[in-house]
C-alpha positions as CSV (number, residue, x, y, z in Angstrom):
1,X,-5.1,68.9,-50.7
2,X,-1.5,68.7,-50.4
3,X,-0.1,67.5,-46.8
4,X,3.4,69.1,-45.6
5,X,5.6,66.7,-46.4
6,X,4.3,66.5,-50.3
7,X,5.2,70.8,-50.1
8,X,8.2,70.0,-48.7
9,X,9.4,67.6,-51.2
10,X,8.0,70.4,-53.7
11,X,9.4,72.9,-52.4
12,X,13.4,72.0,-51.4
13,X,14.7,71.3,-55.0
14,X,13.8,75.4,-55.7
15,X,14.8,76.8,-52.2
16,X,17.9,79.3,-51.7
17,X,18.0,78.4,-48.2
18,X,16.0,76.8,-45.5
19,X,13.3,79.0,-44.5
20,X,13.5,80.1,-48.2
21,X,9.3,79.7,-48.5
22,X,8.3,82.7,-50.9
23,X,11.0,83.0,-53.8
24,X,9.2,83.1,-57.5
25,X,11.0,79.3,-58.0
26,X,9.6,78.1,-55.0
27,X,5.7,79.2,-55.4
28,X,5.5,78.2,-58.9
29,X,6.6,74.6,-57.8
30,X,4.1,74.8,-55.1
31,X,1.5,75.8,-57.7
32,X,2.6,73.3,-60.2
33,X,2.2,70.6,-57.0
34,X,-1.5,72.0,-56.4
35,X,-2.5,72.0,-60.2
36,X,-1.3,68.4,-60.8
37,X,-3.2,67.4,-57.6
38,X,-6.2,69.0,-58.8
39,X,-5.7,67.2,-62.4
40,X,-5.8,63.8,-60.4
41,X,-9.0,64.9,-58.5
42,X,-10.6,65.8,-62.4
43,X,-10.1,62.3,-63.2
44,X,-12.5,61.0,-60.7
45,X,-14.6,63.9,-61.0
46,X,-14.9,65.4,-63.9
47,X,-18.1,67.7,-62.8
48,X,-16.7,69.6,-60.1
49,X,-16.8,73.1,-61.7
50,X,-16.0,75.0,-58.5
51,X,-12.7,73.3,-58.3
52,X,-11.9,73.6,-62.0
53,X,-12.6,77.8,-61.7
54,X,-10.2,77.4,-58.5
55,X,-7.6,75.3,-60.8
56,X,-7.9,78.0,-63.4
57,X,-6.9,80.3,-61.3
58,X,-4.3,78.6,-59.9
59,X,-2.7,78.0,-63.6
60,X,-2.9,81.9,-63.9
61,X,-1.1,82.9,-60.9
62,X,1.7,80.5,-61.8
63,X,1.5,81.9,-65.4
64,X,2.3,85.5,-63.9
65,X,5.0,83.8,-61.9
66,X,6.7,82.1,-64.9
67,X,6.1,85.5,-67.3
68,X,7.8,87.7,-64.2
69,X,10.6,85.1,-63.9
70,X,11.2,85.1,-67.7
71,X,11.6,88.6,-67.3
72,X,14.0,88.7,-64.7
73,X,16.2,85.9,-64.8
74,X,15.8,83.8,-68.0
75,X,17.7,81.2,-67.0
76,X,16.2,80.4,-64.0
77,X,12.8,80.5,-65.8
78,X,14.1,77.5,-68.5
79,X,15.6,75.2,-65.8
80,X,12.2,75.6,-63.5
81,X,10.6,74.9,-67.1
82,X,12.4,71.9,-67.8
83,X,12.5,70.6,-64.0
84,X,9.1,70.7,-63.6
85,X,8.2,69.6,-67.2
86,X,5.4,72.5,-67.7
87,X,6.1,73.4,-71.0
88,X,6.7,71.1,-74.3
């Protein structure tokens, strides 16, 4: 579970503004933070299947989010890419 400050410090290197909360840039880094703090919880727990089917389906909402962003705005989709070291 993330607390507010650990989405905050997600959140402000993607925001346009301020109270900039639900831009594509800004949920996929929330989404990224989620995943990797479910990855952590794995390590300890490697059984939990509930939390893995809720981790997969995190991974395919930011998937959609990365695919409409590649769509739209291609540059914006590599530097999110590279900043938040998803892809290889």
């Amino acid at each position: 579970m993330l607390t507010v400050a650990a989405k905050q410090s997600a959140m402000q290197p993607f925001q346009k503004s301020t109270s900039d909360t639900g831009s594509t840039e800004v949920q996929v880094a929330l989404l990224t933070a989620r995943i990797r703090d479910l990855q952590l919880h794995f390590k300890t727990h490697p059984k939990d299947l509930h939390s893995l089917r809720g981790m997969m389906k995190l991974v395919t909402g930011r998937r959609r989010l990365l695919k409409y962003l590649m769509k739209n705005n291609i540059e914006q989709y590599r530097k999110i890419v590279k900043d938040l070291e998803i892809r290889n």
